[in-house]
C-alpha positions in Angstrom: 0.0 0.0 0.0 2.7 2.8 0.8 4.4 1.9 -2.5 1.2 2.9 -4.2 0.6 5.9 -2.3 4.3 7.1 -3.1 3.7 5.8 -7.0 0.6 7.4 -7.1 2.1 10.7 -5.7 4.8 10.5 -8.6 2.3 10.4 -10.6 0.7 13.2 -10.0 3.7 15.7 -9.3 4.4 14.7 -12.8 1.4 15.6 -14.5 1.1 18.7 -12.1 4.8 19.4 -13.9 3.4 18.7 -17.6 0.2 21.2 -17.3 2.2 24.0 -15.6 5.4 23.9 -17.6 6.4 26.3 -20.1 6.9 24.7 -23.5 9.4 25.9 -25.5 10.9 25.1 -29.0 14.4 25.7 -29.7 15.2 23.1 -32.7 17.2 25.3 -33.9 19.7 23.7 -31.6 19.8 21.2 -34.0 21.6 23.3 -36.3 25.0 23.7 -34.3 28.4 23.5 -35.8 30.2 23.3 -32.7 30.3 22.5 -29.8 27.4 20.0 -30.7 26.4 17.1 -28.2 25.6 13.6 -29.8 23.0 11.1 -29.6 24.0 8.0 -31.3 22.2 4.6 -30.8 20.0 2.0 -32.1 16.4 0.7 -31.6 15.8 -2.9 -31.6 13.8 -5.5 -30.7 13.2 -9.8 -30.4 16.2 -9.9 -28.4 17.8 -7.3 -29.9 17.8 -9.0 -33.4 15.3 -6.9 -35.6 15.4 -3.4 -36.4 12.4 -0.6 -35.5 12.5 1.9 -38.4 10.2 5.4 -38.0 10.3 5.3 -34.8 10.0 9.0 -33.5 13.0 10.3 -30.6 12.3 13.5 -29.1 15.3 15.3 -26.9 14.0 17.7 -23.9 15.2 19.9 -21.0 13.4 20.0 -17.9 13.8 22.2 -15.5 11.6 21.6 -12.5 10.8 24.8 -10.0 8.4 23.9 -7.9 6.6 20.4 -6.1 3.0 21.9 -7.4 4.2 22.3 -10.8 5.6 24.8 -13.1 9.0 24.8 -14.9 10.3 24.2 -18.4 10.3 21.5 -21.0 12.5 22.6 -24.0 12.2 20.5 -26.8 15.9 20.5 -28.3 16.4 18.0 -31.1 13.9 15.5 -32.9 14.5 12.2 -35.6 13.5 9.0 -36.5 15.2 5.9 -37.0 15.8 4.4 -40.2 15.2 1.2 -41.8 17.9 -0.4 -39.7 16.9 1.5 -36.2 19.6 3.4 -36.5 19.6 7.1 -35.0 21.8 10.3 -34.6 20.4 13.7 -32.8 22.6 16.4 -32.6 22.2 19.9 -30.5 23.5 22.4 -28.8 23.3 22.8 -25.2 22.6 26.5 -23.8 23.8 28.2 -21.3 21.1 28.0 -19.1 20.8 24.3 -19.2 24.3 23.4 -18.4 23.8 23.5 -14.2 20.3 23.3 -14.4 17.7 20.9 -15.3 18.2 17.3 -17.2 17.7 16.0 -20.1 16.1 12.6 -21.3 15.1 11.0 -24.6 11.7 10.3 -25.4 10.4 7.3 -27.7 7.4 6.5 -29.4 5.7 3.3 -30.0 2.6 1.4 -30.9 2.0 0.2 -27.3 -0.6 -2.3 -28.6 2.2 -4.3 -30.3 5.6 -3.6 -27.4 6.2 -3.4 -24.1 6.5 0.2 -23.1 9.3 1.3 -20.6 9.2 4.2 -18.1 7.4 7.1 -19.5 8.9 5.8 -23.0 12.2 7.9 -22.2 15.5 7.3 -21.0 17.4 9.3 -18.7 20.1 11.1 -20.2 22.2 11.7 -17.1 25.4 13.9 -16.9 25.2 15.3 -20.6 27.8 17.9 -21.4 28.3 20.1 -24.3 30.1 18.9 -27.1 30.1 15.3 -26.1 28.7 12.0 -27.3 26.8 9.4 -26.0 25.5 5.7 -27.1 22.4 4.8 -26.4 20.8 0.9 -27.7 17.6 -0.1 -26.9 15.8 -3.5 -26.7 11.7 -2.9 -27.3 10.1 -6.2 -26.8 7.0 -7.3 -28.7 4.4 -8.4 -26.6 2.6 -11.7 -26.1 0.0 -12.0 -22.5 -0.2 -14.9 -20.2 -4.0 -15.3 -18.5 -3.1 -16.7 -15.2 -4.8 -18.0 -12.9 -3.8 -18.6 -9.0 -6.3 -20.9 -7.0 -6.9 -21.8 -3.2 -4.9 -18.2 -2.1 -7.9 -18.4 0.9 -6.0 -21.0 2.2 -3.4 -18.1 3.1 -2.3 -18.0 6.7 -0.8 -15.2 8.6 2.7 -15.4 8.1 2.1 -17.2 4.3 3.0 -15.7 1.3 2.7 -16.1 -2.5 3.9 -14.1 -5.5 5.2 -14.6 -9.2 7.8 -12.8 -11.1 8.7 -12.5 -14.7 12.1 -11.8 -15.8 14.0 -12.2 -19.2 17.5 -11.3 -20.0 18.8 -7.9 -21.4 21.2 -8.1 -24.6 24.3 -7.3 -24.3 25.4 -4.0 -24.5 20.9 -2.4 -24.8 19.1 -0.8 -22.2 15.3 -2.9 -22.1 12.0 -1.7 -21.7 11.5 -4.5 -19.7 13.6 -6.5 -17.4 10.8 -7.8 -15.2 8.0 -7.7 -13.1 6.8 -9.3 -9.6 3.0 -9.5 -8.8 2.1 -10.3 -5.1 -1.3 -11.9 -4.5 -3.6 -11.5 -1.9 -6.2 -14.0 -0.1 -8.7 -14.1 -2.1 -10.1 -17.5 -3.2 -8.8 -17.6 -6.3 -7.6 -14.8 -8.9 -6.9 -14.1 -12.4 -5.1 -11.8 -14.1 -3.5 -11.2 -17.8 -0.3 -9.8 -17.7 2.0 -8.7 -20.3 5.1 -10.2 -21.0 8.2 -10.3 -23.7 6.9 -12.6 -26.8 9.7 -14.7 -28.8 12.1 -15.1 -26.2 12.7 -16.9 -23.1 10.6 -15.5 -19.8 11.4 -17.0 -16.5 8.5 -18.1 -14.6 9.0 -17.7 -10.9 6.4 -18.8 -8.6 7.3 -17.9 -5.1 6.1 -19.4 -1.5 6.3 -19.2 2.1 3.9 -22.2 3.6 4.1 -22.5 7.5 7.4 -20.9 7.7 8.7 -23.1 4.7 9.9 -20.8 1.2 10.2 -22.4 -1.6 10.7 -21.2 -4.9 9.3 -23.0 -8.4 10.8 -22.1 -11.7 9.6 -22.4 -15.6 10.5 -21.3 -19.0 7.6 -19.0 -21.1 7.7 -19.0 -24.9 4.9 -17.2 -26.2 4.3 -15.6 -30.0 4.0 -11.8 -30.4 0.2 -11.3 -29.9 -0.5 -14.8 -28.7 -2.2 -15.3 -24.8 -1.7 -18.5 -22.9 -3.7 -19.7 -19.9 -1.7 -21.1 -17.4 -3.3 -22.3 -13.5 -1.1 -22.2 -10.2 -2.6 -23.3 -7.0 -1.2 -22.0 -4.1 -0.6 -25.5 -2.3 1.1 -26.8 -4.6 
């Protein structure tokens, strides 16, 4: 519960921050000769073996002035990838913004077909004038898993019960996703659908504590883009 009260309080100081900021355009940043500040990287996804062209990258400053809202978002620099996911934004960073504010990257995707990340942006910490940086990125498609979890009534105090979904990162890319644990209450029985990477290996964890005994069970997921399985867990077994 307090981890929802402090998400959901993140949540709204950011969209407080959105409708108060001042917007400002200054592509023109992307015309620089010198002094210029590179953002070089790659957008892929299956395990970082297919390419995403047209997918739109957006550069912006924010500088945040106040915990009700208000500030700045400068939009500085904005491409797409091409028809390998490649990308290159170039700009200039102002005066203003060098001891001030941050920057970050935003991405846009179909969320219908991948798994989004944070926000769709990555942080773009300790950026300098006339400097480069790498960024790679792994987008995974997504496939859904209906899952089903039965006798959780049979929850004691002291019991527990939760399942986590994990795959791993290639090499070298940052990932939308990495993973994601679900705890479960006492209910009688519960089902969800939850989202998950398709065309690569997910690890299935399903975690207990029974009477003071953990235990921890462990399966392989390989679903199609698109596809849902049903899968049923009881909690006793």
């Amino acid at each position: 519960m307090k981890t929802s009260k402090l998400s959901l309080i993140a949540c709204i100081g950011i969209l407080l921050f959105i409708s108060c900021s001042k917007k400002e355009n200054d592509l023109i940043s992307q015309n620089c000769q010198s002094d210029c500040t590179e953002i070089v990287g790659r957008i892929m996804t299956d395990n970082a073996t297919v390419p995403l062209p047209n997918v739109k990258l957006t550069v912006k400053w924010k500088l945040f002035t106040s915990f009700i809202g208000g500030g700045t978002i400068r939009t500085k620099a904005i491409t797409e990838t091409d028809s390998q996911g490649n990308f290159d934004l170039s700009f200039f960073i102002r005066d203003d913004e060098i001891n001030e504010g941050y920057y970050h990257l935003e991405y846009e995707i179909d969320e219908n077909t991948y798994i989004p990340g944070f926000h769709n942006r990555i942080e773009l910490l300790e950026l300098e004038r006339n400097t480069s940086k790498n960024i790679y990125l792994n987008i995974p498609k997504k496939a859904f898993l209906n899952l089903t979890v039965l006798n959780l009534d049979d929850k004691n105090p002291g019991d527990y019960f939760s399942t986590d979904f994990s795959t791993e990162v290639p090499d070298g890319f940052k990932q939308s996703f990495n993973s994601t644990a679900i705890g479960w209450g006492n209910q009688p029985s519960q089902i969800k659908t939850i989202e998950i990477p398709a065309n690569v290996p997910v690890k299935f964890d399903v975690l207990r504590k029974i009477n003071g005994v953990s235990t921890t069970v462990t399966e392989t997921l390989l679903i199609n883009a698109g596809a849902t399985k049903s899968q049923t867990v009881d909690f006793n077994n």
